[in-house]
C-alpha positions in Angstrom: 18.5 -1.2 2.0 16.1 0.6 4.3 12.9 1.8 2.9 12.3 4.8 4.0 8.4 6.6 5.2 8.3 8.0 1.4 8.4 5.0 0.0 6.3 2.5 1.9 3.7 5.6 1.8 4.0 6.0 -1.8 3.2 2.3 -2.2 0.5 2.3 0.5 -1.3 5.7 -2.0 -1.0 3.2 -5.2 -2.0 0.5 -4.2 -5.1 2.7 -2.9 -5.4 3.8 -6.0 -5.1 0.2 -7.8 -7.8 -1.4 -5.2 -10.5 1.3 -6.4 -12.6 0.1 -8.8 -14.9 2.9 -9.3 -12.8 4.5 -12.5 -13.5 7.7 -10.7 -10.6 9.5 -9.4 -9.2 9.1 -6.1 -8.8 12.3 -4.1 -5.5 12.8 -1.7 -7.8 13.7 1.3 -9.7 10.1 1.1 -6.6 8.4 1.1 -5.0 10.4 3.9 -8.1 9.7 5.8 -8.1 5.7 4.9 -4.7 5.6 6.1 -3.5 7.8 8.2 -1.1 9.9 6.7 -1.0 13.8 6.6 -2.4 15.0 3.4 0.8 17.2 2.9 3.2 14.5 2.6 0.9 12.8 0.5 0.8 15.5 -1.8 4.7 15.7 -1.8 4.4 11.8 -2.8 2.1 12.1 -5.5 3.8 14.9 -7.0 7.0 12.5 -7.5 4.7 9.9 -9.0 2.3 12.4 -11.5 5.9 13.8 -12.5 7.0 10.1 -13.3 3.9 9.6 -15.3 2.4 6.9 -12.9 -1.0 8.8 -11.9 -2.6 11.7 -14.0 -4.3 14.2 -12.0 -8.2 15.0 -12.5 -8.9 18.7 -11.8 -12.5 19.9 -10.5 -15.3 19.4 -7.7 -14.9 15.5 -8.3 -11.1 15.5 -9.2 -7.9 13.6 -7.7 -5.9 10.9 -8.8 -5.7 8.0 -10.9 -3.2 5.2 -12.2 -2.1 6.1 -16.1 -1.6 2.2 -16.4 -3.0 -1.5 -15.0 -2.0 -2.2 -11.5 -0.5 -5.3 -12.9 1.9 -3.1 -15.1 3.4 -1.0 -12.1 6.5 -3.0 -10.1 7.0 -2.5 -7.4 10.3 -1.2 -7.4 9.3 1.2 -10.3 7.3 2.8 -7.2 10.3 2.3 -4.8 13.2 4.1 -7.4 10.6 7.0 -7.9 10.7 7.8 -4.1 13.9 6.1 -3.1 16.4 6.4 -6.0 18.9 3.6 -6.3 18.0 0.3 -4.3 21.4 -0.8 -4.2 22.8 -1.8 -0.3 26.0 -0.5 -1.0 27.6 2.7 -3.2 29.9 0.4 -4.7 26.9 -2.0 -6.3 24.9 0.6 -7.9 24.1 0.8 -11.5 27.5 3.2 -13.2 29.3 3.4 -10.0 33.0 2.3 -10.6 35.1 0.7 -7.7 38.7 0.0 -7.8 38.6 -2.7 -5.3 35.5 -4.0 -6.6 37.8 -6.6 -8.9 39.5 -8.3 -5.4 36.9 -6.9 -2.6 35.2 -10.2 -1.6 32.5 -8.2 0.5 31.1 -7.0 -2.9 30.5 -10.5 -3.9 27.9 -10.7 -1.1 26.7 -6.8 -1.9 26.0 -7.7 -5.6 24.0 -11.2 -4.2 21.7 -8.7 -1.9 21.4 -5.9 -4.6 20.1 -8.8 -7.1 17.7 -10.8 -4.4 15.9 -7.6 -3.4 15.6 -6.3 -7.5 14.4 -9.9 -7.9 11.5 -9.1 -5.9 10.6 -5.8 -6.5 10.9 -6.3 -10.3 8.6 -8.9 -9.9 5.8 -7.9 -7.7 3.5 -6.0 -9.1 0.4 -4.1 -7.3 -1.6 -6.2 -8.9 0.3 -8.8 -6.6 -0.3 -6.8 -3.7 -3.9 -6.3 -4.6 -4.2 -10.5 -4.6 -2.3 -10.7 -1.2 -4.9 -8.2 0.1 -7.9 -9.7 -1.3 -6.0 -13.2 0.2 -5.8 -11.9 4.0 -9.2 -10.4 4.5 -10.1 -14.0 2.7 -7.8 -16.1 5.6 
């Protein structure tokens, strides 16, 4: 599985979101400015995640963006299957895909061990997590 530019910037803009403890929204051009990422992919991004009910979007002067739940509720592979799809390294491992080799294919044996390591950690990291880590490094 390679993560693609939509979804490591999708986590970079929530976990922006999560580390702003204002309560105010969060507009798209502060966090294109805070990391570097064109405003217009951003916008493509967020509208995957308002559509997925993770953010709600604040209209007006003083509008933008904010998470519809605790950072520590949001996985991080919810964030990843919004912008990704299916994590799964292989076709033949993904959730309702039928094989007819998968019954003697011993490479799948190894494809089903990857699939579940990576959903083990992405199902269990939260941005609430990544919020810690951060807090952590600038810490260390």
């Amino acid at each position: 599985m390679k993560i693609s530019t939509k979804g490591r910037y999708a986590l970079r803009l929530m976990l922006e979101l999560a580390s702003d403890n204002s309560g105010k929204p969060v507009s798209i051009k502060d966090i294109s400015k805070k990391q570097g990422i064109s405003e217009k992919y951003l916008e493509q991004i967020i509208s995957l995640l308002n559509k997925a009910g993770m953010v709600k979007s604040i209209r007006g002067a003083q509008g933008g963006y904010i998470l519809t739940k605790n950072p520590d509720e949001y996985t991080v592979g919810m964030i990843f299957r919004v912008t990704e799809g299916d994590l799964a390294p292989v076709k033949c491992v993904s959730d309702g895909e039928n094989c007819d080799r998968k019954e003697t294919c011993i490479p799948a044996i190894l494809y089903e061990k990857i699939n579940d390591a990576v959903n083990e950690v992405v199902d269990t990291t939260t941005l609430e997590d990544l919020i810690n880590w951060k807090m952590e490094k600038k810490r260390g």
